[in-house]
KOLGU-4560 file (N, C-alpha, C; in nm, 3 decimals, padded with zeros to 5 digits):
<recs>
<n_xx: -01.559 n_yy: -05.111 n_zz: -01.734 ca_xx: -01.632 ca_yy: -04.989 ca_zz: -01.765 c_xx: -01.567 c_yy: -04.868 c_zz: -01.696 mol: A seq: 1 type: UNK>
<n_xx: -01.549 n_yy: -04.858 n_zz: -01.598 ca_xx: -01.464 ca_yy: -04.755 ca_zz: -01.520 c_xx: -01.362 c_yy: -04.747 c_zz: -01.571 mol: A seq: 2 type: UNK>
<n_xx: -01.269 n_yy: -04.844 n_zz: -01.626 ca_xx: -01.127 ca_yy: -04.833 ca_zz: -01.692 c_xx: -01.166 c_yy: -04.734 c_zz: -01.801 mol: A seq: 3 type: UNK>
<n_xx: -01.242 n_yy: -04.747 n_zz: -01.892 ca_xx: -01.272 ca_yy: -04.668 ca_zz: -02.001 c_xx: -01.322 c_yy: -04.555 c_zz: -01.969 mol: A seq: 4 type: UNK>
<n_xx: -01.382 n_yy: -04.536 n_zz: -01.879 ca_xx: -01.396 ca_yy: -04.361 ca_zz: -01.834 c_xx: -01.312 c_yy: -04.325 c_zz: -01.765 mol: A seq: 5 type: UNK>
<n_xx: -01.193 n_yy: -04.348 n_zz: -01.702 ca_xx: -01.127 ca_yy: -04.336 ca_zz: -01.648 c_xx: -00.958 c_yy: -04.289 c_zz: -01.778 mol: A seq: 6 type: UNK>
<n_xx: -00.951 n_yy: -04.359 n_zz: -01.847 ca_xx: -00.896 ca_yy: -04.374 ca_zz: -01.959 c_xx: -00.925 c_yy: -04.232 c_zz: -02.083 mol: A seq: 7 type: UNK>
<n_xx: -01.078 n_yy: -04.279 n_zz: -02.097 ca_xx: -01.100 ca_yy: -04.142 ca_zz: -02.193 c_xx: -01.038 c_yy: -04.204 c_zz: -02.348 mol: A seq: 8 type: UNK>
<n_xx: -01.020 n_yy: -04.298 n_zz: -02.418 ca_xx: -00.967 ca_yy: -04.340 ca_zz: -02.530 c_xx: -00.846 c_yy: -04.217 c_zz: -02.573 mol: A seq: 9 type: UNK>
<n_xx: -00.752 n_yy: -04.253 n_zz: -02.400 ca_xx: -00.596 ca_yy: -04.149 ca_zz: -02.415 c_xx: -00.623 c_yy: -04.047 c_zz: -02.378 mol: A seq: 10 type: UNK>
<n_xx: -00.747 n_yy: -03.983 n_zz: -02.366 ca_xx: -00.697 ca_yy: -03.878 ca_zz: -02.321 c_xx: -00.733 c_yy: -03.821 c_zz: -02.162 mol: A seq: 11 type: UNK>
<n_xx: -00.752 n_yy: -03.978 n_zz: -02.098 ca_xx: -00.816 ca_yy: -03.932 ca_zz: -01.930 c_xx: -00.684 c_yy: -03.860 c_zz: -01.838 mol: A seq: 12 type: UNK>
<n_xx: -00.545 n_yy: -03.944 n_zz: -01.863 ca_xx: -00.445 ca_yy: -03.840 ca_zz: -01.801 c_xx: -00.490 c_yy: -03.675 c_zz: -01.808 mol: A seq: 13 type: UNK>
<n_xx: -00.492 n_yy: -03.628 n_zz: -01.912 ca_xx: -00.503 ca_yy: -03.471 ca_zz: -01.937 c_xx: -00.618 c_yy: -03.449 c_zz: -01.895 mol: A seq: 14 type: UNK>
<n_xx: -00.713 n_yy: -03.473 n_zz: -01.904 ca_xx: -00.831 ca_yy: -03.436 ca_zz: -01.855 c_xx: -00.863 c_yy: -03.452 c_zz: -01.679 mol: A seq: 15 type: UNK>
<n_xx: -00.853 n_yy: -03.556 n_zz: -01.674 ca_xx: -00.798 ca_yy: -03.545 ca_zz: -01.513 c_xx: -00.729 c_yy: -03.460 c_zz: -01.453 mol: A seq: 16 type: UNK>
<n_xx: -00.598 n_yy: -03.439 n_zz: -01.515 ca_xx: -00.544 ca_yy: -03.350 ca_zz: -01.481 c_xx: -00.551 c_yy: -03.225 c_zz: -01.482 mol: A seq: 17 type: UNK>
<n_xx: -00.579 n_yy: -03.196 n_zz: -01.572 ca_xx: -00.675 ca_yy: -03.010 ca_zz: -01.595 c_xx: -00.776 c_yy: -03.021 c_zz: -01.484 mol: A seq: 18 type: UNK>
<n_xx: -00.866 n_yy: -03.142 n_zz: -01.442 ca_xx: -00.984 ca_yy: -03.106 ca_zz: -01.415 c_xx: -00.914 c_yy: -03.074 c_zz: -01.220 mol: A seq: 19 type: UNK>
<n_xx: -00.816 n_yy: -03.169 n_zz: -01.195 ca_xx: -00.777 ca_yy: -03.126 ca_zz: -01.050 c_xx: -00.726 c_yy: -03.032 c_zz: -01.051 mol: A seq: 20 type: UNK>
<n_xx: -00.618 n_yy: -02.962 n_zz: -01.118 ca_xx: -00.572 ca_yy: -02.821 ca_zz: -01.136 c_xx: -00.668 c_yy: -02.759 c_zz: -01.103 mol: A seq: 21 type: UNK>
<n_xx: -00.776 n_yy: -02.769 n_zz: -01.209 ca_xx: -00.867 ca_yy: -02.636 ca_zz: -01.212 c_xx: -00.928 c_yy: -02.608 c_zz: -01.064 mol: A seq: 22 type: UNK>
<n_xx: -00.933 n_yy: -02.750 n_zz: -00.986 ca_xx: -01.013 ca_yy: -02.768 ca_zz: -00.893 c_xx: -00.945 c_yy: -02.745 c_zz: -00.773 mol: A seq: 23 type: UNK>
<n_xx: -00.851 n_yy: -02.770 n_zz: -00.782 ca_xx: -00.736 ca_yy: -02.726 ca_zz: -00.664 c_xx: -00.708 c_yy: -02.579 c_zz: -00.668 mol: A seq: 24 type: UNK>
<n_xx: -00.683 n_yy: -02.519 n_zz: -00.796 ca_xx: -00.713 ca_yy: -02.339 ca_zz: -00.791 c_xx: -00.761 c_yy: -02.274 c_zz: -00.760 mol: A seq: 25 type: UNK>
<n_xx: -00.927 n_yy: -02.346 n_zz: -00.755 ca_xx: -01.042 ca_yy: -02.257 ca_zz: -00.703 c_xx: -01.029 c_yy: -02.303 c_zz: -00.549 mol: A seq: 26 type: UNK>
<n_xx: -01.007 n_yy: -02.391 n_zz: -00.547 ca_xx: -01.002 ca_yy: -02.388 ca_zz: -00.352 c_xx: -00.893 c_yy: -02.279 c_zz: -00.313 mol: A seq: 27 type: UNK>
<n_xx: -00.767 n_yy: -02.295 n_zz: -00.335 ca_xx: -00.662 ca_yy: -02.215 ca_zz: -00.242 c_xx: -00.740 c_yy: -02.085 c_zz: -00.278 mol: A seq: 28 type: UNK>
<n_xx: -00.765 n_yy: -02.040 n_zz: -00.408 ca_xx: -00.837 ca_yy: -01.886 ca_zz: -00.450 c_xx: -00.918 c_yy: -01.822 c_zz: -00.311 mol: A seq: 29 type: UNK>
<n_xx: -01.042 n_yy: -01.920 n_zz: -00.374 ca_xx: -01.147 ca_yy: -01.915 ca_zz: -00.251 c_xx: -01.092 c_yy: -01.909 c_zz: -00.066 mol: A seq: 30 type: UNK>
<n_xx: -00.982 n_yy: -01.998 n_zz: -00.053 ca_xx: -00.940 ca_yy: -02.000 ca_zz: 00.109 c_xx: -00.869 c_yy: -01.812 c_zz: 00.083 mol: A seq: 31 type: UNK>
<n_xx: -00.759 n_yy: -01.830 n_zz: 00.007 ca_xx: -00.682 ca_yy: -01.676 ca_zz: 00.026 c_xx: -00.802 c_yy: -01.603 c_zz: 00.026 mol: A seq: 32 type: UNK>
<n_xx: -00.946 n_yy: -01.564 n_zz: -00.036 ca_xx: -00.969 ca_yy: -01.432 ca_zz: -00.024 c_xx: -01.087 c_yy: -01.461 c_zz: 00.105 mol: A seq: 33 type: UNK>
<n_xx: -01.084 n_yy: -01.591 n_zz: 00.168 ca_xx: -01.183 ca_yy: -01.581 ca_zz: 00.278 c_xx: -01.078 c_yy: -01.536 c_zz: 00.353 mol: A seq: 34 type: UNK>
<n_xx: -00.962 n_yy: -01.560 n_zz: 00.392 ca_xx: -00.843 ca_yy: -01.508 ca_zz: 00.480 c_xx: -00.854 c_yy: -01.407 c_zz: 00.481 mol: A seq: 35 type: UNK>
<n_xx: -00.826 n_yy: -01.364 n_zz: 00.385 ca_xx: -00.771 ca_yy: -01.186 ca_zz: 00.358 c_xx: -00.908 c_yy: -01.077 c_zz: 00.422 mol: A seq: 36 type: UNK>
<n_xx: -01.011 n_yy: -01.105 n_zz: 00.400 ca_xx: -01.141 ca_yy: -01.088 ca_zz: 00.397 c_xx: -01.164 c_yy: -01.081 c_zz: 00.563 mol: A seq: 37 type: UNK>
<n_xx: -01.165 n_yy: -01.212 n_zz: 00.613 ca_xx: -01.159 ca_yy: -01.248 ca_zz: 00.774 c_xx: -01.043 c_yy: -01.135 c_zz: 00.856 mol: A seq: 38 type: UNK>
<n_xx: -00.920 n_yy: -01.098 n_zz: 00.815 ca_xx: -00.808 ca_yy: -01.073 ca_zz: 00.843 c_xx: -00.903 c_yy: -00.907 c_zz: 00.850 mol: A seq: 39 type: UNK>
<n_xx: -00.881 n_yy: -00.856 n_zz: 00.722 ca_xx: -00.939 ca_yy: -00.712 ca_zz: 00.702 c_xx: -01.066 c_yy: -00.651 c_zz: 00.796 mol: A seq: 40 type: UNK>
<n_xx: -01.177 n_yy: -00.769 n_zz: 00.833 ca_xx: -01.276 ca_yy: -00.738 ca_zz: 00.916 c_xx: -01.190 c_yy: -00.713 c_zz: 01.033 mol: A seq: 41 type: UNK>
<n_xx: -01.141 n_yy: -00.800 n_zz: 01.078 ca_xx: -01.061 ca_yy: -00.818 ca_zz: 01.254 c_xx: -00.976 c_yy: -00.644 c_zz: 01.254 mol: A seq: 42 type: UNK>
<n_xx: -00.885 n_yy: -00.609 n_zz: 01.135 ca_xx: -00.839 ca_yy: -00.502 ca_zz: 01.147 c_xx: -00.956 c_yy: -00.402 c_zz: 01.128 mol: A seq: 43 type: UNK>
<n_xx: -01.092 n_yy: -00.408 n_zz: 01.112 ca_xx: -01.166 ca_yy: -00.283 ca_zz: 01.079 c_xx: -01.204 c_yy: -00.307 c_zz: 01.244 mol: A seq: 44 type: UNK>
<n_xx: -01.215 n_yy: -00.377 n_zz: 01.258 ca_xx: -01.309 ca_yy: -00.421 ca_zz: 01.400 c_xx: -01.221 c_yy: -00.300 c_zz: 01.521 mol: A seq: 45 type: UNK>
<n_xx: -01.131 n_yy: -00.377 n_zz: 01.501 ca_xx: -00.986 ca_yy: -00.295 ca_zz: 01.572 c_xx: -00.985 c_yy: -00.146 c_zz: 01.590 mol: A seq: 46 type: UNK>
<n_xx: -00.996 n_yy: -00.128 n_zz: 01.441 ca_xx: -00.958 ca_yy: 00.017 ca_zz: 01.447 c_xx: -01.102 c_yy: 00.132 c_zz: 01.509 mol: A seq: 47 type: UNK>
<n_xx: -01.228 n_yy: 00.046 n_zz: 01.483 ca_xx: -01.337 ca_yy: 00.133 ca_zz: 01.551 c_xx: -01.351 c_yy: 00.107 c_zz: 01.636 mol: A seq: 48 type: UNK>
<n_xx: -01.318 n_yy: -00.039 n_zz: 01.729 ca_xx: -01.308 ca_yy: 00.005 ca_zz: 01.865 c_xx: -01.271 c_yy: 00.079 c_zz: 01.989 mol: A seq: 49 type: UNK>
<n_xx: -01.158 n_yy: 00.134 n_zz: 01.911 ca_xx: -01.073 ca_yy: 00.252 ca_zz: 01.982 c_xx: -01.127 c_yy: 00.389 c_zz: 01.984 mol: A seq: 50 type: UNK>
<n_xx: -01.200 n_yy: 00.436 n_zz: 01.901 ca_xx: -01.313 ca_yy: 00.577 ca_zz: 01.924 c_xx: -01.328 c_yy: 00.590 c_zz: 02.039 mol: A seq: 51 type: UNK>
<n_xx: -01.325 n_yy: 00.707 n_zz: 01.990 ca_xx: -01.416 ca_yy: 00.796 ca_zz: 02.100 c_xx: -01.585 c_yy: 00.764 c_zz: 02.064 mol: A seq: 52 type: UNK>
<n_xx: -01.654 n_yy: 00.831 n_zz: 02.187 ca_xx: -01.814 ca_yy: 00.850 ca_zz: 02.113 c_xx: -01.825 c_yy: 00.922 c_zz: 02.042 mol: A seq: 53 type: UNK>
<n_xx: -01.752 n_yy: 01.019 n_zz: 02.012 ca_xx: -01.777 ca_yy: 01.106 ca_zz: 01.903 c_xx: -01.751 c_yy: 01.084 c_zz: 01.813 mol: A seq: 54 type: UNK>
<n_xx: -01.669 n_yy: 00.975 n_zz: 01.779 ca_xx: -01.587 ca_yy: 00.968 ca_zz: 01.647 c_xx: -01.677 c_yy: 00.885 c_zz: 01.579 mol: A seq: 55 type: UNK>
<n_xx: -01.728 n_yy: 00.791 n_zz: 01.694 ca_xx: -01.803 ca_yy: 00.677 ca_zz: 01.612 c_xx: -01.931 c_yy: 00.741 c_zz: 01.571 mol: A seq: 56 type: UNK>
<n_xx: -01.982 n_yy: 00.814 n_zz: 01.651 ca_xx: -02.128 ca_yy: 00.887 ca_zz: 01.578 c_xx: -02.089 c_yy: 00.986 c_zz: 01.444 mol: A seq: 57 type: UNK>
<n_xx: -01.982 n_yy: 01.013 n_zz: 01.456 ca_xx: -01.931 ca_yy: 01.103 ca_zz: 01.290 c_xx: -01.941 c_yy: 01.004 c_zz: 01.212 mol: A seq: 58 type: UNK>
<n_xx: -01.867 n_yy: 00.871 n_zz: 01.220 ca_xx: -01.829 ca_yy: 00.738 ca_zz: 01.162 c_xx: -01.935 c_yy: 00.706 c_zz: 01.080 mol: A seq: 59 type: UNK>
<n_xx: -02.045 n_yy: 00.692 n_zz: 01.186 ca_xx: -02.184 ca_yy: 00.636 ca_zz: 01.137 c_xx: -02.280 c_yy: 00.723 c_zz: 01.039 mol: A seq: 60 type: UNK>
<n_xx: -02.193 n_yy: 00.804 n_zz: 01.031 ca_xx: -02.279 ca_yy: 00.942 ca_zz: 00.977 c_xx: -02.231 c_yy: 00.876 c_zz: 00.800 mol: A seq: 61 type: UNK>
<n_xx: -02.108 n_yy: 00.895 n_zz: 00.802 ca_xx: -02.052 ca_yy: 00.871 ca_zz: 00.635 c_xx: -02.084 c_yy: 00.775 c_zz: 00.568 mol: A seq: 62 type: UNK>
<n_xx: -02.056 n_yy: 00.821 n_zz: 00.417 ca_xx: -02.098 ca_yy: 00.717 ca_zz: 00.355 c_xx: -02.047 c_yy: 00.615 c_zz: 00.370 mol: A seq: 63 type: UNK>
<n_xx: -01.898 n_yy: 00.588 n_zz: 00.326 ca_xx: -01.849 ca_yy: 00.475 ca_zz: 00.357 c_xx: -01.849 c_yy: 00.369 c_zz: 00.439 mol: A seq: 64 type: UNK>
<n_xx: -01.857 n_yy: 00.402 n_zz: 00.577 ca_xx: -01.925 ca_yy: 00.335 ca_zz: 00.693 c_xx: -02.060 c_yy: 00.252 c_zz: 00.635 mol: A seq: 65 type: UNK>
<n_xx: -02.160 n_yy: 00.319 n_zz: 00.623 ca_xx: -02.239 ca_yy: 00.209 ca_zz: 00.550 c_xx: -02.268 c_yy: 00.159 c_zz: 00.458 mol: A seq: 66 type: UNK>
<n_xx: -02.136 n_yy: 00.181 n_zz: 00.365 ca_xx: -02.136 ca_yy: 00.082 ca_zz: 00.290 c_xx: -02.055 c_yy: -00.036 c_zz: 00.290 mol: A seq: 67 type: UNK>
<n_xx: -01.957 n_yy: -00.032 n_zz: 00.395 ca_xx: -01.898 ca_yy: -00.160 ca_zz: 00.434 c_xx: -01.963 c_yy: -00.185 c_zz: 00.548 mol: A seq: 68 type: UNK>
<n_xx: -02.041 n_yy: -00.189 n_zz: 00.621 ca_xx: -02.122 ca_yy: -00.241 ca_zz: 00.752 c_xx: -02.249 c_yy: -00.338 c_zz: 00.628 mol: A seq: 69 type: UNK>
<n_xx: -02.310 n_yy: -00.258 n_zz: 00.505 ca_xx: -02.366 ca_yy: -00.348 ca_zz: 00.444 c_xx: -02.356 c_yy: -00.440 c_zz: 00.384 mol: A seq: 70 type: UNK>
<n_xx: -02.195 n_yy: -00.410 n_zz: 00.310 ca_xx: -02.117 ca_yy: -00.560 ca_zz: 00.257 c_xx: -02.053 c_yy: -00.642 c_zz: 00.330 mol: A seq: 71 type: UNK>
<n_xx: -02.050 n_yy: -00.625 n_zz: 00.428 ca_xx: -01.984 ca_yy: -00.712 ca_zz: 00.533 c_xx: -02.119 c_yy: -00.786 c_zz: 00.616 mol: A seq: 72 type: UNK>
<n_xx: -02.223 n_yy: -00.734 n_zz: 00.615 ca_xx: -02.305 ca_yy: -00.799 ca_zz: 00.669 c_xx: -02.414 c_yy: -00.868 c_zz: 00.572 mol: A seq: 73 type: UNK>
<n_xx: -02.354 n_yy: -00.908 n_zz: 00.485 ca_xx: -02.484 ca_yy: -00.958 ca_zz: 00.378 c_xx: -02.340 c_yy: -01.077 c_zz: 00.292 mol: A seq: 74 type: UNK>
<n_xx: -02.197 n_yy: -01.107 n_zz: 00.339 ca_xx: -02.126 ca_yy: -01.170 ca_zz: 00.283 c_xx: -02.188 c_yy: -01.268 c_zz: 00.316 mol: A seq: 75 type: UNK>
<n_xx: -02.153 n_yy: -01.402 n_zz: 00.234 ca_xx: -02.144 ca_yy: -01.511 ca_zz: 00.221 c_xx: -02.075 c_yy: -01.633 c_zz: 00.223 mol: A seq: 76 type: UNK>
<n_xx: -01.927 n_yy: -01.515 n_zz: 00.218 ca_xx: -01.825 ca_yy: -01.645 ca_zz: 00.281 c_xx: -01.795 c_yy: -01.652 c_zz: 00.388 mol: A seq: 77 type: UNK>
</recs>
């Protein structure tokens, strides 16, 4: 019984095979943009630690500031 699902009547090679492709794609995908993602926080982290107090209370003022303090704090990966 396993031989035959395994098999697929010829066509379990290809299908198998598409199905690890597909499945092996979405992993490295998923690892590169948790990297890149992880990497980009550490350099934001970086760069506002170096302020002044003043800079960071201007910082906090803009829009942009909170809108990556909100997507960064509500991620999921």
């Amino acid at each position: 019984m396993i031989k035959e699902i395994v098999l697929m009547n010829g066509y379990g090679i290809y299908v198998l095979s598409a199905f690890s492709f597909t499945l092996i794609s979405f992993a490295v995908l998923y690892l590169t943009i948790k990297f890149q993602l992880v990497r980009e926080q550490i350099k934001f982290n970086r760069k506002f630690a170096n302020l002044t107090s003043e800079k960071i209370e201007s910082a906090k003022k803009q829009k942009l500031y909170r809108e990556i303090i909100i997507n960064t704090s509500t991620s999921k990966i």
